[in-house]
Biopython code that builds the backbone (N, CA, C, O; Angstrom):
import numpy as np
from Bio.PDB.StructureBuilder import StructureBuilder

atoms = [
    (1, "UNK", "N", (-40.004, 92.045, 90.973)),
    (1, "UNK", "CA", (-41.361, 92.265, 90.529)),
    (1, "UNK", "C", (-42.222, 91.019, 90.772)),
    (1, "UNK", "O", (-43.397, 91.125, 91.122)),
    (2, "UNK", "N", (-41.438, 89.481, 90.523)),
    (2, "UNK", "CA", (-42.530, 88.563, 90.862)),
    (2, "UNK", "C", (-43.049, 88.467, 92.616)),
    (2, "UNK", "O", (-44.042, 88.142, 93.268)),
    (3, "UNK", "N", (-41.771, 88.940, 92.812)),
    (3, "UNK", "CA", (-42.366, 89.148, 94.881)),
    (3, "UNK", "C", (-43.344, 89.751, 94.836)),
    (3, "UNK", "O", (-44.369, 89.331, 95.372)),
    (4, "UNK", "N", (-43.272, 91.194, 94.016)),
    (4, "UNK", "CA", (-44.273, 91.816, 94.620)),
    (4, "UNK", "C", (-45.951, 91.788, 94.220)),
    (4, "UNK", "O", (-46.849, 92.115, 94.996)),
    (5, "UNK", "N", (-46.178, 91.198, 92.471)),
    (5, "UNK", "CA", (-47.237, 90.554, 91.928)),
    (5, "UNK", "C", (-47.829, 89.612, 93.033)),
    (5, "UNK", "O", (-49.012, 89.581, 93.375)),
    (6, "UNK", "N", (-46.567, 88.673, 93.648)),
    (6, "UNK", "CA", (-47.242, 87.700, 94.524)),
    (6, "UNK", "C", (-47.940, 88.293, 96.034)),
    (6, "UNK", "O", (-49.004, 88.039, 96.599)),
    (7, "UNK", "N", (-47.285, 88.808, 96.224)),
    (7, "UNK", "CA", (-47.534, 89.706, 97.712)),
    (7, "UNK", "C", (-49.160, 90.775, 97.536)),
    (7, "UNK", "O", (-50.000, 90.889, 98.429)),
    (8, "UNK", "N", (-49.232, 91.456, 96.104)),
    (8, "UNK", "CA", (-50.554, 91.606, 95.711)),
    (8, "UNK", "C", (-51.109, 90.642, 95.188)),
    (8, "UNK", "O", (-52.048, 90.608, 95.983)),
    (9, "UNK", "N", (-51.272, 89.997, 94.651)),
    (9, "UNK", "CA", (-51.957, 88.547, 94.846)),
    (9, "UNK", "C", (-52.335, 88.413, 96.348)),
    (9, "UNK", "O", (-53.244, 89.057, 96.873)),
    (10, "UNK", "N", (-51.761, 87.759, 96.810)),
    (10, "UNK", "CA", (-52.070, 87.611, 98.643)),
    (10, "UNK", "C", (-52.754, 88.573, 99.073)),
    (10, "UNK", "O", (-53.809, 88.125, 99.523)),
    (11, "UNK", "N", (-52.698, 89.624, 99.163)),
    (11, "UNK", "CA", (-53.814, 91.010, 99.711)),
    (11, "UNK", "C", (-54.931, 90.875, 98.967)),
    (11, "UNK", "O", (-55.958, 90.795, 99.642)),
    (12, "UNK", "N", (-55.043, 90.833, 98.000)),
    (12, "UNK", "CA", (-56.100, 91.063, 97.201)),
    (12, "UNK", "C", (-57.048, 89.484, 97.209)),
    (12, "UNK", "O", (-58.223, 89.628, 96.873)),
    (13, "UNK", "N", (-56.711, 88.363, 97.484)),
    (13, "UNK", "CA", (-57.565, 87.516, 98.047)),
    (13, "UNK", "C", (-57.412, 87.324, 99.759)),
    (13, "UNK", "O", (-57.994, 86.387, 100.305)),
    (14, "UNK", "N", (-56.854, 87.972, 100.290)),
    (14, "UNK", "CA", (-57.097, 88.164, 102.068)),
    (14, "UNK", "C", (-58.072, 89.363, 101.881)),
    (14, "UNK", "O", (-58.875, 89.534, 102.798)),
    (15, "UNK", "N", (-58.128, 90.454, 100.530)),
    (15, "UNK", "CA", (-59.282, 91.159, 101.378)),
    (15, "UNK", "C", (-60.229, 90.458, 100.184)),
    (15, "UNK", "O", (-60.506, 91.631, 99.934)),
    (16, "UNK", "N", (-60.497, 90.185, 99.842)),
    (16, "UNK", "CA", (-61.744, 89.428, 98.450)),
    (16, "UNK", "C", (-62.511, 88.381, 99.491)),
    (16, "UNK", "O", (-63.720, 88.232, 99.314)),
    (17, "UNK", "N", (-61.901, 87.689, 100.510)),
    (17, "UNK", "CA", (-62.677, 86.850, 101.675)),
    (17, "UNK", "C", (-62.991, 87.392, 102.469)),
    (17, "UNK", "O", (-62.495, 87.084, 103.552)),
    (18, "UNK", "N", (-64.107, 88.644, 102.428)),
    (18, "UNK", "CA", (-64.398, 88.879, 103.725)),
    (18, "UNK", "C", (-65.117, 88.276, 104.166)),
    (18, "UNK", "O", (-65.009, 88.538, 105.363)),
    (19, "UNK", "N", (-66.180, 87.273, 104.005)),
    (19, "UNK", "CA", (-66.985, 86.497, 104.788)),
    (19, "UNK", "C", (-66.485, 85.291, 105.695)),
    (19, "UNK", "O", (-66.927, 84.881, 106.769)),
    (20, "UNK", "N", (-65.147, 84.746, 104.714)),
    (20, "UNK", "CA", (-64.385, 83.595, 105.025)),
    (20, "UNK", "C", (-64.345, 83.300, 106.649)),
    (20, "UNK", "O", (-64.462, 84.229, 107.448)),
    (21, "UNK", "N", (-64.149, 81.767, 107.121)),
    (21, "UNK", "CA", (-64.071, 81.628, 108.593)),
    (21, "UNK", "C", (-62.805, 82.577, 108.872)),
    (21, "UNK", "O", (-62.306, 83.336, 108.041)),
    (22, "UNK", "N", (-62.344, 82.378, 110.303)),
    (22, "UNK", "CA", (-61.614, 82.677, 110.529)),
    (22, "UNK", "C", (-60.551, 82.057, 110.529)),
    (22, "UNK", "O", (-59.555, 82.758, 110.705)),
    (23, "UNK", "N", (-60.334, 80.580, 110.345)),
    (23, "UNK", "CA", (-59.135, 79.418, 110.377)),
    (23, "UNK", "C", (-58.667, 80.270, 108.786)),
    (23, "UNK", "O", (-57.545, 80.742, 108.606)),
    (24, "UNK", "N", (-59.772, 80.318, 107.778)),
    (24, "UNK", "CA", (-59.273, 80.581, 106.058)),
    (24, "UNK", "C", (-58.411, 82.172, 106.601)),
    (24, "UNK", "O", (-57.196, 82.366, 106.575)),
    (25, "UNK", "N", (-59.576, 83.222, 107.104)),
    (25, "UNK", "CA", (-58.417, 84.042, 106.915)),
    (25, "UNK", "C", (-57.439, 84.351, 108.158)),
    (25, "UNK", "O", (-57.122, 85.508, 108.434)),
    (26, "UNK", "N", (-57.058, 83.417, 108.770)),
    (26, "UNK", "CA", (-55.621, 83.529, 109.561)),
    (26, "UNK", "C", (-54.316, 83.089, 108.479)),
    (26, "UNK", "O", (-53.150, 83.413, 108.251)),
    (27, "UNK", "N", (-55.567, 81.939, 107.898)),
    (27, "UNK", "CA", (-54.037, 81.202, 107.125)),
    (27, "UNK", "C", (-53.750, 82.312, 105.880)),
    (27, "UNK", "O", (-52.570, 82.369, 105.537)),
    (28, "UNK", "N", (-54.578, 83.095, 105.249)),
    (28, "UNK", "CA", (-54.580, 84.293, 104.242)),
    (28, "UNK", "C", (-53.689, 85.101, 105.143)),
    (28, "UNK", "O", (-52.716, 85.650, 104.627)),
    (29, "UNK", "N", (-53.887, 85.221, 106.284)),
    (29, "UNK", "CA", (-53.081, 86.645, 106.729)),
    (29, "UNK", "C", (-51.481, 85.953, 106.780)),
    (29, "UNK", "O", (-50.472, 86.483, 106.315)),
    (30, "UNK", "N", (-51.555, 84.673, 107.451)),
    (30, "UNK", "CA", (-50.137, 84.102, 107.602)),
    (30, "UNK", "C", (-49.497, 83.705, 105.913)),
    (30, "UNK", "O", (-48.354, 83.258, 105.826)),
    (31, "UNK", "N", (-50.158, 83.871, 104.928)),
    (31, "UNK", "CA", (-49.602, 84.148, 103.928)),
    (31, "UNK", "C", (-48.811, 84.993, 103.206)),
    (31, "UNK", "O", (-47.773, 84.810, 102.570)),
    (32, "UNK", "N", (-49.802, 86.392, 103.516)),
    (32, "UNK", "CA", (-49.308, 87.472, 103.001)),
    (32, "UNK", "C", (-48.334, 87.773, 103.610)),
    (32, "UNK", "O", (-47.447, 88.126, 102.832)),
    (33, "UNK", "N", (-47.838, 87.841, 105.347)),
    (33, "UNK", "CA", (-47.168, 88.008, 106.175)),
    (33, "UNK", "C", (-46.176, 87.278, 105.465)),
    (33, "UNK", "O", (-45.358, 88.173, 105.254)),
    (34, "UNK", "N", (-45.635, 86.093, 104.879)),
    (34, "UNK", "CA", (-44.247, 85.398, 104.332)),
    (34, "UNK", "C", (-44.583, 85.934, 103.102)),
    (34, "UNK", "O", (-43.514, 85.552, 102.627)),
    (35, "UNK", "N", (-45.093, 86.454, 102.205)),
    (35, "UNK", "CA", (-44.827, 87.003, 101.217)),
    (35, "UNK", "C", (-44.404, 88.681, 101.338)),
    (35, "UNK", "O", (-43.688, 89.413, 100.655)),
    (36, "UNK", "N", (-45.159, 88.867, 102.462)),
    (36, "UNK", "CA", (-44.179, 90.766, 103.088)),
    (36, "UNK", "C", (-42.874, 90.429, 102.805)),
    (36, "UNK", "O", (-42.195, 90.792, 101.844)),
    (37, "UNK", "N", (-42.475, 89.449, 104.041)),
    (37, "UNK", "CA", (-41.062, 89.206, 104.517)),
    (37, "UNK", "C", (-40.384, 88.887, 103.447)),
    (37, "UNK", "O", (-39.182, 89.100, 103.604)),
    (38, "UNK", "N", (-40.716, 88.379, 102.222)),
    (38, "UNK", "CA", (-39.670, 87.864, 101.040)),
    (38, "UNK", "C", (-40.038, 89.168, 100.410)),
    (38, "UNK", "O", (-39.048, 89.497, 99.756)),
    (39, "UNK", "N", (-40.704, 89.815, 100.319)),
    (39, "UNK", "CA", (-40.739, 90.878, 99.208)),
    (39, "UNK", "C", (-39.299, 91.778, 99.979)),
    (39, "UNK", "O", (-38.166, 91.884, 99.510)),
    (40, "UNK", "N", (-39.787, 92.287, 101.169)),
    (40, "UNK", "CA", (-39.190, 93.185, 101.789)),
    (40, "UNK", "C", (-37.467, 92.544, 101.331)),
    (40, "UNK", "O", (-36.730, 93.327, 100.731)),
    (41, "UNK", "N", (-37.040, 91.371, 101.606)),
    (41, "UNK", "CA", (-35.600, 90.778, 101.325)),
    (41, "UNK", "C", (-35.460, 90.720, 100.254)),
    (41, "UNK", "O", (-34.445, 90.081, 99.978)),
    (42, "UNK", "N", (-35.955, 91.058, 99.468)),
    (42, "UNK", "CA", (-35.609, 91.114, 97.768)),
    (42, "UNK", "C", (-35.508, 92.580, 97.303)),
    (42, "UNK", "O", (-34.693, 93.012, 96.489)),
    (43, "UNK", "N", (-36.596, 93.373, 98.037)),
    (43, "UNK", "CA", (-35.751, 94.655, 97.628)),
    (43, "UNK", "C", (-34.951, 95.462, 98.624)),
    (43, "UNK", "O", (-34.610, 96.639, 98.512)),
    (44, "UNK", "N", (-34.645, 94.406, 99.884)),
    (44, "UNK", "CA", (-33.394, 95.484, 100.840)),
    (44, "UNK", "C", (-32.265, 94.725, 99.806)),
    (44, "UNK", "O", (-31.325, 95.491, 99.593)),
    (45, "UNK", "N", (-32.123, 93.410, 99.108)),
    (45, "UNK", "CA", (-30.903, 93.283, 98.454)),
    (45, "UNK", "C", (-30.962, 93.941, 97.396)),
    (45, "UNK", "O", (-29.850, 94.254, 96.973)),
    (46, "UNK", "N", (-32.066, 94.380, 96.614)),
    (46, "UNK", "CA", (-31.494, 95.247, 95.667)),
    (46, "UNK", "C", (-31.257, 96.545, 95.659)),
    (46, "UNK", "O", (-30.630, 97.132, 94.778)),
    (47, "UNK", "N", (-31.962, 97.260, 97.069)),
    (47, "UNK", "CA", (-31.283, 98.680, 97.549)),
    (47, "UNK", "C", (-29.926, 98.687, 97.547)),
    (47, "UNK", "O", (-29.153, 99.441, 96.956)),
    (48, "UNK", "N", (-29.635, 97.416, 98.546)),
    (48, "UNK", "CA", (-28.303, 97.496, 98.944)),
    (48, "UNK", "C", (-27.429, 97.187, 97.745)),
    (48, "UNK", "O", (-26.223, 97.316, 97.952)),
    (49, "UNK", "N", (-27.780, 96.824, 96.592)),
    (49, "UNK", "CA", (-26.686, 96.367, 95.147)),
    (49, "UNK", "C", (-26.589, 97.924, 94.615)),
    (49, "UNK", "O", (-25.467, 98.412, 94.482)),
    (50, "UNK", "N", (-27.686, 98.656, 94.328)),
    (50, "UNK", "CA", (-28.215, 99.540, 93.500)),
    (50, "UNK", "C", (-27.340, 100.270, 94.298)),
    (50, "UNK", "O", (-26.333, 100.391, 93.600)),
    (51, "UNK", "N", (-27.120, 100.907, 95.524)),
    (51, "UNK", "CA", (-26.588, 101.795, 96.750)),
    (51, "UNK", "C", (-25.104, 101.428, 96.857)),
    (51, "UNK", "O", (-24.382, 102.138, 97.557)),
    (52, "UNK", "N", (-24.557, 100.282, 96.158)),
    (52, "UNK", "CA", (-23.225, 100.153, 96.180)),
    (52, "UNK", "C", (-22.737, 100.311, 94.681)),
    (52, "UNK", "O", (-21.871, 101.109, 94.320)),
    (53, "UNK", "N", (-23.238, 99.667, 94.083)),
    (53, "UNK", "CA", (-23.105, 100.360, 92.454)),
    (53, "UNK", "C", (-22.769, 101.904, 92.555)),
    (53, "UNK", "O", (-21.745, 102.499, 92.218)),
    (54, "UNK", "N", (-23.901, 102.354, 93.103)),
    (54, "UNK", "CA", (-23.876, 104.015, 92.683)),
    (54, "UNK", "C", (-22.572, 104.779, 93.626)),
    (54, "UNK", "O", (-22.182, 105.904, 93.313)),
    (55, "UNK", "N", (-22.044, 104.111, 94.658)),
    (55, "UNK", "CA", (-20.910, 104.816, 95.396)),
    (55, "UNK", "C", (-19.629, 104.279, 94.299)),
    (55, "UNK", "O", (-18.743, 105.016, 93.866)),
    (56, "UNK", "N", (-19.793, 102.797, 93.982)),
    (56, "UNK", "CA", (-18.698, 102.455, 92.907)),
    (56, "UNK", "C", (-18.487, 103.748, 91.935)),
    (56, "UNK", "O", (-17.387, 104.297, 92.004)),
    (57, "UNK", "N", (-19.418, 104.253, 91.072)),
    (57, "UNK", "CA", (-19.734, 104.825, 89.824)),
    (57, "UNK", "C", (-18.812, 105.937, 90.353)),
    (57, "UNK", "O", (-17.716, 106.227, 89.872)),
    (58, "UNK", "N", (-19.587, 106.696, 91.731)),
    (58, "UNK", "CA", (-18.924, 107.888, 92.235)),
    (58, "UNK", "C", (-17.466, 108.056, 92.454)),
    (58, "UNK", "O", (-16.901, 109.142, 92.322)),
    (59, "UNK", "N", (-16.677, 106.591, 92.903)),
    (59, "UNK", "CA", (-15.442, 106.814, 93.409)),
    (59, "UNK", "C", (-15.107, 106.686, 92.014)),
    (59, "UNK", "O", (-14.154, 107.376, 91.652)),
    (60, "UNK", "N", (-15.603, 106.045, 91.243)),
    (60, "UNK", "CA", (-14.418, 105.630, 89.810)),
    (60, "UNK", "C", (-14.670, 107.059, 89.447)),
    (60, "UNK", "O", (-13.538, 107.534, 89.527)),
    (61, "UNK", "N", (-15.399, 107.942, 89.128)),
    (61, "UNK", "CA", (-15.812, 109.501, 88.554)),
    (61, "UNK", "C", (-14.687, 110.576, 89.201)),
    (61, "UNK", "O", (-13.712, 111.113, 88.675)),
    (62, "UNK", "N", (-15.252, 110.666, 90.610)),
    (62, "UNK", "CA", (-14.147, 111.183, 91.428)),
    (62, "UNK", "C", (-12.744, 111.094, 91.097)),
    (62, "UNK", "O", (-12.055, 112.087, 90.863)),
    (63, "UNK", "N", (-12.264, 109.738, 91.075)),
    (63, "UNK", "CA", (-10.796, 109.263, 90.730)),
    (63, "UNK", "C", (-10.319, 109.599, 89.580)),
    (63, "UNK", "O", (-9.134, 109.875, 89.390)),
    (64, "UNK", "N", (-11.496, 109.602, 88.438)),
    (64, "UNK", "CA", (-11.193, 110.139, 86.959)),
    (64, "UNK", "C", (-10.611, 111.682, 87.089)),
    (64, "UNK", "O", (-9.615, 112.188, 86.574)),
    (65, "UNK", "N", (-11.633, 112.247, 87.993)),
    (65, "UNK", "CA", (-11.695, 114.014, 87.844)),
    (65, "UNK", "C", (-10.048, 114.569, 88.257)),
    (65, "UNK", "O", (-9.349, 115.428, 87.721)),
    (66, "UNK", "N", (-9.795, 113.672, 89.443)),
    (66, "UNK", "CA", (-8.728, 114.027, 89.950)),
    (66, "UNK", "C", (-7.829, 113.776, 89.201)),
    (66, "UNK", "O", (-7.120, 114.764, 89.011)),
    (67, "UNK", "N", (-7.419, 112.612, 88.506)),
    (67, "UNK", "CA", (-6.193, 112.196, 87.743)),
    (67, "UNK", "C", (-6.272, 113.067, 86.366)),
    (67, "UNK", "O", (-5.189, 113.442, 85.918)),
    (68, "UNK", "N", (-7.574, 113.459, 85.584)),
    (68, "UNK", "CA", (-7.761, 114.190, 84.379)),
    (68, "UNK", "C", (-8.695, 115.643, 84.737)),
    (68, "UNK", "O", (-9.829, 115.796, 84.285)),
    (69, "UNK", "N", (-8.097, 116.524, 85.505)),
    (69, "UNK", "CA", (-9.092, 117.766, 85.581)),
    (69, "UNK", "C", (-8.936, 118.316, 84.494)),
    (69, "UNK", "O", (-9.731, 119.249, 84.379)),
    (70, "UNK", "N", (-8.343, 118.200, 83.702)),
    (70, "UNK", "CA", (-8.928, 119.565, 82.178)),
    (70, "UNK", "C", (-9.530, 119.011, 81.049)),
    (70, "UNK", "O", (-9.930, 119.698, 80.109)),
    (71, "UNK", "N", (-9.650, 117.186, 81.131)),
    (71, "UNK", "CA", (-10.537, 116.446, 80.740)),
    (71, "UNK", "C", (-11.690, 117.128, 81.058)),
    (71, "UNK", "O", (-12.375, 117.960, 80.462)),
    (72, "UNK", "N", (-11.754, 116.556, 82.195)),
    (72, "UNK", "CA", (-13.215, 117.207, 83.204)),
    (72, "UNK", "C", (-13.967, 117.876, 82.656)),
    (72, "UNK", "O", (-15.003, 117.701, 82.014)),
    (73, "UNK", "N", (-13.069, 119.102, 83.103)),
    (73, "UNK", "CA", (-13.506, 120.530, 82.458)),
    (73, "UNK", "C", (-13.917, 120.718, 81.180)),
    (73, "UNK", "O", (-14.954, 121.296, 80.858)),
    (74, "UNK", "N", (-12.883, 120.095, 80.230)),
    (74, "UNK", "CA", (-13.690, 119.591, 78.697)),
    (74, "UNK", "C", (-14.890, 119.426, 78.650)),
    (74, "UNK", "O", (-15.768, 120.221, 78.316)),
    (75, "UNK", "N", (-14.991, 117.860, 79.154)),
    (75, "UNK", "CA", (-16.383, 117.283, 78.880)),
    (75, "UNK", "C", (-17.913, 118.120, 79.370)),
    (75, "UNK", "O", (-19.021, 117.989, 78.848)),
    (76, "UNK", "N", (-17.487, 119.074, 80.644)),
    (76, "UNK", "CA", (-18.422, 119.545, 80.890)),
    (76, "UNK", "C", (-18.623, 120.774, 80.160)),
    (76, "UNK", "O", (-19.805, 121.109, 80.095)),
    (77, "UNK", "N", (-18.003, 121.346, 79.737)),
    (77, "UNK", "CA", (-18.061, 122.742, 79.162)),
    (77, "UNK", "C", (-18.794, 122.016, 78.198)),
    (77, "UNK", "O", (-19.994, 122.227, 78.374)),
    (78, "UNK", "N", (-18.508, 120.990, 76.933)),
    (78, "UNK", "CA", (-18.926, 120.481, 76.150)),
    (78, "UNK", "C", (-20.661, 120.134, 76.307)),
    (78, "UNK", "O", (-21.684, 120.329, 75.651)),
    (79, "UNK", "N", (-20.410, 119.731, 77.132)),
    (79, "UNK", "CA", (-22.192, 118.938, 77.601)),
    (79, "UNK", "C", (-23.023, 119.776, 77.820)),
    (79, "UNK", "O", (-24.220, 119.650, 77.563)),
    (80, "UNK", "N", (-22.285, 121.125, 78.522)),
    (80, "UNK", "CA", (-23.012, 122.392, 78.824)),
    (80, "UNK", "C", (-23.451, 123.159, 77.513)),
    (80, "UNK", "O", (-24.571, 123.670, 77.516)),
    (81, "UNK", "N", (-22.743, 123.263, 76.521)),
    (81, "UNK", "CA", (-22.757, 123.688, 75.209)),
    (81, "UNK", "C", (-23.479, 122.987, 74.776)),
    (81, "UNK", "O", (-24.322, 123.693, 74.221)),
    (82, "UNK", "N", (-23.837, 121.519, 74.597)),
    (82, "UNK", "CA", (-24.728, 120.840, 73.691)),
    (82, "UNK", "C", (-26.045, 121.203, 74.360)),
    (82, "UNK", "O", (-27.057, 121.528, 73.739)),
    (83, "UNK", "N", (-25.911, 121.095, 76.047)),
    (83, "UNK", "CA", (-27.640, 121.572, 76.594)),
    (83, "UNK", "C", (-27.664, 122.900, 76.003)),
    (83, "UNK", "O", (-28.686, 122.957, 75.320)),
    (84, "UNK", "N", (-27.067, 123.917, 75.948)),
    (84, "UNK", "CA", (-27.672, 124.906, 76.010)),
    (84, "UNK", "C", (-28.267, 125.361, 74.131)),
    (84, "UNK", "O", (-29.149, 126.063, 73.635)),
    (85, "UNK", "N", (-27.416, 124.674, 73.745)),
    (85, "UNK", "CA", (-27.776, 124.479, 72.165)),
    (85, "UNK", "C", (-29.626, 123.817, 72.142)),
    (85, "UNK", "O", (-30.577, 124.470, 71.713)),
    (86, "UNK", "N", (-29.706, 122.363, 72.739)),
    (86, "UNK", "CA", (-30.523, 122.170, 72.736)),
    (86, "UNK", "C", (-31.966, 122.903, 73.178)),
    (86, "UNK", "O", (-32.979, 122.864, 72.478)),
    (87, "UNK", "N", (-31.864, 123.569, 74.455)),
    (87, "UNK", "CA", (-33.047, 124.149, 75.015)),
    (87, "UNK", "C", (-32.850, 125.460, 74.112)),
    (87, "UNK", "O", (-33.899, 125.538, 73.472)),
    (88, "UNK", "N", (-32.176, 126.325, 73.817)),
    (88, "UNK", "CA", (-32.328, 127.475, 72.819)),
    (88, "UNK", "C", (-33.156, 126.784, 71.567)),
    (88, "UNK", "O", (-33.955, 127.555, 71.036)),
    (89, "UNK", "N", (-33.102, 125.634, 71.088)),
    (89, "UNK", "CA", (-33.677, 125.792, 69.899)),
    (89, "UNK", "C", (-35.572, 125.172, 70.258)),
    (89, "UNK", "O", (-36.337, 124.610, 69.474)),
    (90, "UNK", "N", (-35.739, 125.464, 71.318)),
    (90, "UNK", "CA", (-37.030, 125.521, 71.796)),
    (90, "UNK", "C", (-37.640, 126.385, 71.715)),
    (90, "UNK", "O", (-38.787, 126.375, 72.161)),
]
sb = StructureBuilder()
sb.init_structure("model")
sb.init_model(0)
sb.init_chain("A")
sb.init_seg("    ")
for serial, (resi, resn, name, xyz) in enumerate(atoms, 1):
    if name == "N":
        sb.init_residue(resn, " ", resi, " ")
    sb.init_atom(name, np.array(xyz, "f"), 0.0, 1.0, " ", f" {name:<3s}", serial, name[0])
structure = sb.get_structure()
């Protein structure tokens, strides 16, 4: 989030100078341009954390289902019963 505050920051005074020479807004544009590039690397690493987490979650789930299927089946029948409890009393 502070990348990206900063990166709007930077746009929002590259466009607030529109009169500015052109030396001010090259160096505004060559700003925002290294604040793209760090924003963009801060959230391809947290795609890529968030996107490996969530295959972790899946194989450990998977691995559960297989070693405990009437667990499984428990918990969901169960969960299914508490939703359907819930939206009926709507």
């Amino acid at each position: 989030m502070k990348e990206f505050r900063s990166l709007a920051a930077s746009f929002d005074e590259l466009l607030a100078s529109g009169g500015a020479g052109t030396e001010k807004l090259a160096q505004l544009r060559d700003q925002a341009a290294e604040k793209l590039k760090q924003a963009r690397e801060v959230f391809g690493n947290f795609e890529r954390g968030t996107l490996q987490r969530a295959k972790d979650v899946a194989s450990k789930s998977d691995e559960y289902v297989h070693t405990n299927p009437w667990t499984a089946v428990g918990l969901g029948v169960g969960v299914g019963f508490l939703l359907g409890l819930l939206v009926s009393r709507r």
